[in-house]
Wavefront OBJ file of the C-alpha trace (Angstrom):
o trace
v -1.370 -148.738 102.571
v -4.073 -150.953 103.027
v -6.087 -152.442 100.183
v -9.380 -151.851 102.118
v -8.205 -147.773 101.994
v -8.239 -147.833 98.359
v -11.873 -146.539 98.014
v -11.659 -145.388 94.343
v -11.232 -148.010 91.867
v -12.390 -147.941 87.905
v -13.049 -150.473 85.081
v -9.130 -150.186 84.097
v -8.098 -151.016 87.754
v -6.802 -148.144 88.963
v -6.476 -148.357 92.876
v -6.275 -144.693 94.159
v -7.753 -143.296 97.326
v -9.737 -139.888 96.798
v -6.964 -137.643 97.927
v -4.828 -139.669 95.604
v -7.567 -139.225 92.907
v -6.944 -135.596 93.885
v -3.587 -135.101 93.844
v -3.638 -136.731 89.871
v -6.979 -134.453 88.881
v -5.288 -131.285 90.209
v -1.586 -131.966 88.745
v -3.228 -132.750 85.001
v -5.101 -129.119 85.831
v -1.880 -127.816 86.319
v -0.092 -129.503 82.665
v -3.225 -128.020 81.248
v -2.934 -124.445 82.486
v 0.666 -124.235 81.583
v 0.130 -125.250 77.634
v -2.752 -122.393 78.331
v -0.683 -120.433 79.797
v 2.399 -120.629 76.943
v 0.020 -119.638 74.315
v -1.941 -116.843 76.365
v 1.607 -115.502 76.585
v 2.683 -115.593 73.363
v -0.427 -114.001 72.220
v -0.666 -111.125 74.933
v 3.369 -110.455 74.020
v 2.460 -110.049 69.993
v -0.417 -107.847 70.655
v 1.757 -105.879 73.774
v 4.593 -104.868 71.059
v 1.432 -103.818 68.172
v 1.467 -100.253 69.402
v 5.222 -99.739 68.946
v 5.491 -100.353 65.245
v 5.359 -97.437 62.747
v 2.418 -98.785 61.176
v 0.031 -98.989 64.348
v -0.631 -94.990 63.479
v -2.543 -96.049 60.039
v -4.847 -98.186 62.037
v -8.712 -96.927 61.624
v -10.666 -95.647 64.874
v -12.309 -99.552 64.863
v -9.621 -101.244 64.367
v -7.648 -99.273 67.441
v -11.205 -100.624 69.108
v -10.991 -103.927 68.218
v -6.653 -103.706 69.052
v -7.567 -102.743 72.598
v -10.366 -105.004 73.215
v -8.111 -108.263 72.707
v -5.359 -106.824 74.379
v -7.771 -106.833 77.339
v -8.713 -110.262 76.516
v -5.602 -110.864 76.420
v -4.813 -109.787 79.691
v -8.049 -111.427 81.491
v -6.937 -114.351 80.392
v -3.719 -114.076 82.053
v -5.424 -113.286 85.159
v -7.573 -116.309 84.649
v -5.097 -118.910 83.872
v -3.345 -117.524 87.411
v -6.425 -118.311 89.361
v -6.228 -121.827 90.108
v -2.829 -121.184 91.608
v -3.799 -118.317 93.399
v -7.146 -120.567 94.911
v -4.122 -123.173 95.318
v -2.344 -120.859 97.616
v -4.993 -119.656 99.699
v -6.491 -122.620 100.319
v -2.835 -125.188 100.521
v -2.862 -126.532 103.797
v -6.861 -126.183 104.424
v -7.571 -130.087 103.568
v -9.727 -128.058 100.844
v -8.339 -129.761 97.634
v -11.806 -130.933 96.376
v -12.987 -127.420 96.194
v -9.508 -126.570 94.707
v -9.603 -129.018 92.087
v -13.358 -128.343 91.208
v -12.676 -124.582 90.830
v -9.815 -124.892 89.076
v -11.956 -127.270 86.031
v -14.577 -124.833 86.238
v -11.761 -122.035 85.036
v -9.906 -124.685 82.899
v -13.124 -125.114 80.360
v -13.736 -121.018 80.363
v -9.888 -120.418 79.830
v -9.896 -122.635 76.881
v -12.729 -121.392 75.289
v -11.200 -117.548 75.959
v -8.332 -118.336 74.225
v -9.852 -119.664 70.995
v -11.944 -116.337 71.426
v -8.669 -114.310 71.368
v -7.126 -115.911 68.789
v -10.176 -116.046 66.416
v -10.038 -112.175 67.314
v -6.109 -111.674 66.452
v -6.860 -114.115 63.450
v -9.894 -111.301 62.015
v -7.637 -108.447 63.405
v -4.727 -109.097 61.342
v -6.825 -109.789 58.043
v -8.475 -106.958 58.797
v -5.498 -104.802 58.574
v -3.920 -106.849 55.597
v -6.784 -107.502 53.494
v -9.992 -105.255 54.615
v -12.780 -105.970 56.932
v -14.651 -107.870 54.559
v -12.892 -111.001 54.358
v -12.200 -110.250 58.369
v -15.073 -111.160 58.905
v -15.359 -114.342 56.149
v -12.037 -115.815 57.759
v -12.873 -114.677 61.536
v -15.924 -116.019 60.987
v -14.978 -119.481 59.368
v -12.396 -119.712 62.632
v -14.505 -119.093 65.411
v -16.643 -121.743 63.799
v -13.590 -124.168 63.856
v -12.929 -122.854 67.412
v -16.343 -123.454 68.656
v -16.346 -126.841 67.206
v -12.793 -128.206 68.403
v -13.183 -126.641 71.762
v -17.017 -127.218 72.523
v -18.701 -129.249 70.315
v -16.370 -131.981 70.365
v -15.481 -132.500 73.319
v -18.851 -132.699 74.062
v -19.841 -135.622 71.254
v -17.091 -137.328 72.247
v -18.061 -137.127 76.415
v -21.722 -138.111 75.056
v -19.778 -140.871 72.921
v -17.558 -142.394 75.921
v -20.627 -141.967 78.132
v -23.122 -144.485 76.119
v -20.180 -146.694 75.642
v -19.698 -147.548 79.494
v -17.585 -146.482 82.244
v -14.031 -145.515 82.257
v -13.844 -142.159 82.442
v -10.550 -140.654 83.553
v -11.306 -138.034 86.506
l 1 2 3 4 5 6 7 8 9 10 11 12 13 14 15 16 17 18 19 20 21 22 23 24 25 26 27 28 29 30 31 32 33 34 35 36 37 38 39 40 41 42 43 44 45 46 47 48 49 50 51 52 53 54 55 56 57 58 59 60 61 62 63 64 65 66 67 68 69 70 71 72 73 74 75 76 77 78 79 80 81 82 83 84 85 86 87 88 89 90 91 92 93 94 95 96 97 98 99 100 101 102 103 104 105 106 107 108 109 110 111 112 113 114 115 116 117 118 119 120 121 122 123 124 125 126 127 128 129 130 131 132 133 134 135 136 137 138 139 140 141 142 143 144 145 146 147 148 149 150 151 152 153 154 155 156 157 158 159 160 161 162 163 164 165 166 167 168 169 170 171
């Protein structure tokens, strides 16, 4: 190819056209959605096998509440994660792989946040049925706050940080 085609070119020197650029945005979605989707799974399987243990009977009305509505977290997120790949399919072949890869962040940033959601919720759940709602809520509390700053806050400060400092982002 050409030098002249290579249209896309950043302080490090990368030399990429924008479909190449594309291509290496969309495959990093995809190494992202399957770490997602590995620990979506593993969380959706513990809470699917809950109900079957002799215990699950002693649970109080709220906490049979609280059970169900992660297990449907749980499964949203599933369908979620799936999405890109689904938009993938529908649109392969459509020379639509902007909109594709732009989608596909979009449901990247509100899968991540989901699952730090779910597993703050699992995290209060299980303290809740081990050591009372009371310190449920202390230690939920304490994790969504770690949550919220690891997956939001952060990366924010630091996107603010690398922004100030000059180009070179890596999109």
């Amino acid at each position: 190819m050409a030098t002249d085609e290579r249209v896309n070119e950043d302080s490090r020197g990368r030399h990429e056209t924008f479909e190449e650029k594309l291509d290496r945005n969309w495959n990093e979605l995809l190494q992202e959605l399957r770490v997602m989707q590995t620990g979506a799974q593993i969380i959706t399987a513990f809470l699917m096998t809950l109900p079957f243990q002799s215990t699950f009977q002693d649970l109080a009305p709220y906490q049979v509440g609280l059970y169900i509505g992660l297990l449907v977290l749980a499964a949203l997120l599933t369908g979620l994660i799936l999405t890109p790949v689904a938009i993938h399919r529908r649109l392969f072949g459509l020379h639509l792989k902007d909109a594709t890869v732009a989608h596909g962040h979009r449901i990247v940033k509100i899968a991540v946040l989901g699952i730090g959601l779910l597993a703050t919720g699992c995290v209060a759940f299980i303290v809740d049925v081990i050591a009372g709602d009371v310190l449920a809520l202390a230690i939920g509390g304490g994790v969504l706050l770690v949550m919220l700053f690891l997956l939001w806050i952060l990366p924010h400060v630091l996107q603010r940080g690398l922004s100030n400092s000059g180009p070179g982002t890596d999109d």
